[in-house]
C-alpha positions in Angstrom: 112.2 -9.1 -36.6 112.4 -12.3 -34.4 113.4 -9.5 -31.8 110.3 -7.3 -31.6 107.8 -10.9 -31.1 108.0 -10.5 -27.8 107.2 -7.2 -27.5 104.1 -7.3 -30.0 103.1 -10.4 -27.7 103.4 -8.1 -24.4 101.3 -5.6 -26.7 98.7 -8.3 -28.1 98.0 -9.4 -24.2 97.7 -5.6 -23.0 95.1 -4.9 -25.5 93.2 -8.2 -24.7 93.1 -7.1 -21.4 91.7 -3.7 -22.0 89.2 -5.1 -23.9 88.3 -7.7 -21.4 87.8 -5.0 -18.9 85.4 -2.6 -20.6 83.7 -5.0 -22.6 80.0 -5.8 -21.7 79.7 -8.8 -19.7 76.4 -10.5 -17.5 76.3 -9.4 -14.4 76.8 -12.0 -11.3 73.7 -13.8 -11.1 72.3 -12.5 -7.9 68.8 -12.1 -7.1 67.4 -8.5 -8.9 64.8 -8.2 -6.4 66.9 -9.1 -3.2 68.1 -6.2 -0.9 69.0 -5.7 2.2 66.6 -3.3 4.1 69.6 -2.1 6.2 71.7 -1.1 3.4 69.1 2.4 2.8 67.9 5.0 4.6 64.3 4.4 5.5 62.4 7.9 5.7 58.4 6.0 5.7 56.7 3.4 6.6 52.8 1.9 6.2 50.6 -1.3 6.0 49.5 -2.5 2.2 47.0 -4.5 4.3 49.0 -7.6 5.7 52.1 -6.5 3.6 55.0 -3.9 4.6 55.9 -0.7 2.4 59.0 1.2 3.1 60.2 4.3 1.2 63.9 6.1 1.4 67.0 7.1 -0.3 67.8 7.3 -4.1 63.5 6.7 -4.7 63.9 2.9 -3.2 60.8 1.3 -2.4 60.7 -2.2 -0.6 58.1 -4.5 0.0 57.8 -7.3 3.0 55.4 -10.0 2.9 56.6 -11.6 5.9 56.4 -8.9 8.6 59.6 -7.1 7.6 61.8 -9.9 7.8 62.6 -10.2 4.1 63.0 -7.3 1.7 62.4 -7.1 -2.0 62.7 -4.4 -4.4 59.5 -2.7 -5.9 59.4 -1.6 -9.5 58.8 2.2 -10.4 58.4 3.6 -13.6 60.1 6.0 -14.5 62.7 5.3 -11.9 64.0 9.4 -10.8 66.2 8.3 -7.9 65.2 11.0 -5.7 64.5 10.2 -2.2 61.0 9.2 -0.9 60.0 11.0 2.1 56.8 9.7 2.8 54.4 6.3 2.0 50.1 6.3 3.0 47.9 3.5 1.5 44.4 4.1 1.5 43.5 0.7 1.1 45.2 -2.5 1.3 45.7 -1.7 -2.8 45.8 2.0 -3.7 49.2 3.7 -1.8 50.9 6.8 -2.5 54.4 8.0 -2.2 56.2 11.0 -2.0 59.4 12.9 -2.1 62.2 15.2 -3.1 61.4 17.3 -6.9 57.7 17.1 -6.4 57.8 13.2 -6.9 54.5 11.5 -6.4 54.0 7.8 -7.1 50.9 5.8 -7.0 50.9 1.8 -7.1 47.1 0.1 -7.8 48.6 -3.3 -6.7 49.6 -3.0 -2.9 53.1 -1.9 -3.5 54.3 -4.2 -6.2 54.3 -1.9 -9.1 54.3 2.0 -9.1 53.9 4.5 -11.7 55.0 8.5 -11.4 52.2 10.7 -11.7 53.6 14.3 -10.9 57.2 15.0 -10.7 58.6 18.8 -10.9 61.3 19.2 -13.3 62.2 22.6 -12.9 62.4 22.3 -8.8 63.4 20.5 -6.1 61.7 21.2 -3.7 60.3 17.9 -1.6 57.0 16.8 -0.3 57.2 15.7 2.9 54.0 13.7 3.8 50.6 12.5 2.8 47.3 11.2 4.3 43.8 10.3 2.9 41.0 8.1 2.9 39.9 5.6 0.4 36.6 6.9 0.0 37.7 10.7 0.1 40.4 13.3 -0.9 44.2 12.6 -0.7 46.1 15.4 0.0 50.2 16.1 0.0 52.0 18.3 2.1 55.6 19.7 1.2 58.2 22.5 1.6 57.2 26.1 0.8 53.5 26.1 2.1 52.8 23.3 -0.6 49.7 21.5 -0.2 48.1 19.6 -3.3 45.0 17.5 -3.1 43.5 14.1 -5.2 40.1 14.5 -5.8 40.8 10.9 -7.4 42.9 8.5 -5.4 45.7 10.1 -6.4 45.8 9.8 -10.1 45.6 13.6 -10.6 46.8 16.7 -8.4 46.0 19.9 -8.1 47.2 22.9 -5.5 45.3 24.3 -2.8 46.0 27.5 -1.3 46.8 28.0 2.6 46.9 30.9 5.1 50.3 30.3 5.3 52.5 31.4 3.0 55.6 29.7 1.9 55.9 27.9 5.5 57.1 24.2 5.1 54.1 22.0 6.0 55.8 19.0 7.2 53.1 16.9 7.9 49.3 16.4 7.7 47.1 14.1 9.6 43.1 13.3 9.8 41.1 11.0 12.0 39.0 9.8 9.4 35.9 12.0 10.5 36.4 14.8 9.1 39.3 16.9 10.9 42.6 17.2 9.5 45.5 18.7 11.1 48.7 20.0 9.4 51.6 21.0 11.3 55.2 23.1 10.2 57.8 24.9 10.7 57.9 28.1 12.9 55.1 26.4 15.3 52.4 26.1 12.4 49.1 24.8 12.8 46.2 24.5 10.1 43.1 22.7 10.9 40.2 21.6 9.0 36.8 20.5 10.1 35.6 20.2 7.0 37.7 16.8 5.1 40.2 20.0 3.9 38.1 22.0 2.3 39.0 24.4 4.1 42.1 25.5 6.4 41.9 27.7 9.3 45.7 28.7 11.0 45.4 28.3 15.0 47.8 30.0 17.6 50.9 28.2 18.7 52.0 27.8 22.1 55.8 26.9 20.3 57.2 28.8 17.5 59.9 25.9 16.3 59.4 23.2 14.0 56.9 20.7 14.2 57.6 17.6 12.5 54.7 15.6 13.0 51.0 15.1 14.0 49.0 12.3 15.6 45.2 12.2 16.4 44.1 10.6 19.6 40.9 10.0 21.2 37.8 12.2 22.1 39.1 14.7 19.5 42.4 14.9 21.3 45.4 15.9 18.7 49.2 15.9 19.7 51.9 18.0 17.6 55.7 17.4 17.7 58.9 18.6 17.1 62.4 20.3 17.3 64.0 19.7 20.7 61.5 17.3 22.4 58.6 19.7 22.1 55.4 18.2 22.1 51.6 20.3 21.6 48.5 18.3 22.8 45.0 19.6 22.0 41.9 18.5 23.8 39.2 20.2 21.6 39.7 19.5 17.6 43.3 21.4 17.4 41.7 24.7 18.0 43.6 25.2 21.4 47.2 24.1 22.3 48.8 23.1 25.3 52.9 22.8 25.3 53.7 19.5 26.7 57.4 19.1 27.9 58.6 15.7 27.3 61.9 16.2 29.2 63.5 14.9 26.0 65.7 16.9 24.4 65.9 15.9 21.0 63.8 16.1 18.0 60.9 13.9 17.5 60.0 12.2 13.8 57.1 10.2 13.9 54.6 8.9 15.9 52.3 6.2 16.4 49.3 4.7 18.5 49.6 1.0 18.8 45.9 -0.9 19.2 44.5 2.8 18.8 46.0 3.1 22.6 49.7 4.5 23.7 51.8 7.0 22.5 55.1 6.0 20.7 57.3 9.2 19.6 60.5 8.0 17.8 63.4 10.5 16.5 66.7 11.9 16.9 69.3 9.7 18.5 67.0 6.8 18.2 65.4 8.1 20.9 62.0 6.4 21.7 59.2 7.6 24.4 55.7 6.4 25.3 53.2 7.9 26.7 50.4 5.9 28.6 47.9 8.9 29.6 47.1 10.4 25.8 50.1 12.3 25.8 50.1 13.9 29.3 53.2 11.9 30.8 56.3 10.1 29.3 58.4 7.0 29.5 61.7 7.0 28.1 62.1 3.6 26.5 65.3 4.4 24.0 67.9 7.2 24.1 71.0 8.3 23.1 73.0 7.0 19.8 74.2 8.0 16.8 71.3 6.7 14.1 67.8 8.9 13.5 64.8 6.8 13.7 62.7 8.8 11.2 59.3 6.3 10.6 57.7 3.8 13.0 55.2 0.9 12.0 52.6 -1.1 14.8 52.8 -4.8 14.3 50.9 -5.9 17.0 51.8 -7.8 20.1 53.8 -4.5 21.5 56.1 -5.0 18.4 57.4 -2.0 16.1 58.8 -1.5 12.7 61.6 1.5 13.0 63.0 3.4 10.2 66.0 5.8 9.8 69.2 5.9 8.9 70.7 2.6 9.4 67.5 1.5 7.1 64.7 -0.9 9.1 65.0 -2.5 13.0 62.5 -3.9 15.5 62.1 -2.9 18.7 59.5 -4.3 21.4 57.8 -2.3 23.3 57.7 -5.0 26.2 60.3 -4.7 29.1 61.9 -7.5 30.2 60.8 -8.7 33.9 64.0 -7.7 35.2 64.0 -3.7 34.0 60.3 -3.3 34.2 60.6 0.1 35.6 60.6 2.8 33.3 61.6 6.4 33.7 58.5 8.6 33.9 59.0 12.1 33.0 56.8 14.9 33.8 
């Protein structure tokens, strides 16, 4: 008998092991609502007032208070994990987020708290952007022609038909007067006059995909897209010129700092400006591995970016010594 002890002993310390390992234990006591913004892919950006709201990968929401130089986590509710495309807020409380299988979130509270309020479980297809204003309708682009509009700050949605089809509409845009502008693949352009009431489909000078929409001044509109293509319109969006950045790559997002130059971001982190609404470029970034997907003005010729290697900064301002830019035409 005295032979087998050590052998139940090697048995005893085996099975205290194997419980040790799979039995429940706290987890290390690190900050829950710490996270590093450059540990996710950041698809959108937006201003909760003076706070920062980016949205990404695996439905992750964070929130910056100090100008995107510290990160915490937002709660959702229910948490689906699929990825955010796309973050508006139309007003410093009231912000809406969207993404893969139909997900729409709202938060009432700038971005601390948000609650699902349409998510599509029998699809998964994604909604790609959003825009609207606090006072009017919200509406929600997405992938095969969806378009879905808030009559109520985006508690509720319902859809609205297009002259388009099944198209992806990748992005929508309005100037806050009135005229809304939603742009897609194979060169699609709807416009609206009307706050979206109703969608007109214009002719396109490019017949690739358009990624994204920015209204200018004077009812100037520019469109961009797959392989550097950029549209401008001078009248509303009802006519489009083709604008050749010289850029070969596909733009993401766009932006007009202090309501005056163009920033396109996107593929490669590439970055051009444009100084003249939209007519002539400068290439300030080019070349790499990382997509910049989502850019954020925070004054002073400073920028949020976000893309695959999550959230950077970039300024706008050249240093004194490499003040010349390359102007393409």
């Amino acid at each position: 008998m005295k032979k087998n002890i050590p052998g139940l002993l090697m048995s005893v310390a085996v099975l205290g092991a194997a419980l040790f390992a799979f039995s429940p234990r706290p987890l290390p006591a690190f900050p829950a609502s710490a996270i590093a913004a450059s540990q996710v892919q950041i698809n959108g950006l937006a201003h909760a007032g003076t706070r920062v709201v980016a949205v990404g990968e695996r439905g992750v929401i964070l929130v910056s208070d100090d100008r995107g130089v510290s990160w915490r986590r937002a709660a959702v509710t229910p948490d689906e994990a699929s990825t955010l495309t796309q973050v508006f807020f139309i007003s410093p409380r009231v912000g809406i987020a969207v993404g893969h299988d139909g997900w729409i979130l709202r938060t009432a509270d700038g971005g601390d708290h948000w609650q699902e309020v349409h998510f599509d479980h029998g699809h998964s297809d994604p909604l790609l952007s959003v825009w609207g204003t606090k006072g009017g309708n919200v509406f929600v682009t997405g992938s095969f022609g969806q378009l879905l509009v808030s009559h109520d700050a985006g508690a509720t949605w319902a859809q609205q038909q297009t002259p388009v089809g099944d198209r992806h509409l990748n992005a929508i845009a309005g100037d806050g007067h009135g005229h809304l502008v939603i742009a897609g693949e194979t060169g699609t352009l709807l416009v609206s006059g009307d706050a979206g009431a109703t969608w007109e489909k214009r002719p396109s000078p490019y017949e690739g995909s358009l990624f994204g929409v920015l209204p200018l001044a004077d009812g100037a509109w520019l469109a961009y897209g797959m392989r550097g293509n950029v549209l401008r319109s001078t009248d509303q969006g009802a006519t489009w010129q083709h604008v050749d950045s010289h850029v070969g790559t596909s733009y993401f997002a766009a932006i007009r700092p202090d309501n005056k130059d163009i920033v396109l971001v996107g593929q490669g982190g590439a970055i051009v400006t444009s100084g003249d609404g939209g007519e002539t470029y400068a290439v300030r970034q080019v070349g790499g591995v990382q997509s910049l997907d989502a850019v954020l003005d925070m004054g002073s010729g400073q920028l949020l970016l976000g893309g695959d290697a999550g959230v950077d900064r970039f300024s706008l301002a050249w240093p004194t010594s490499t003040a010349s830019s390359t102007v393409v035409r």
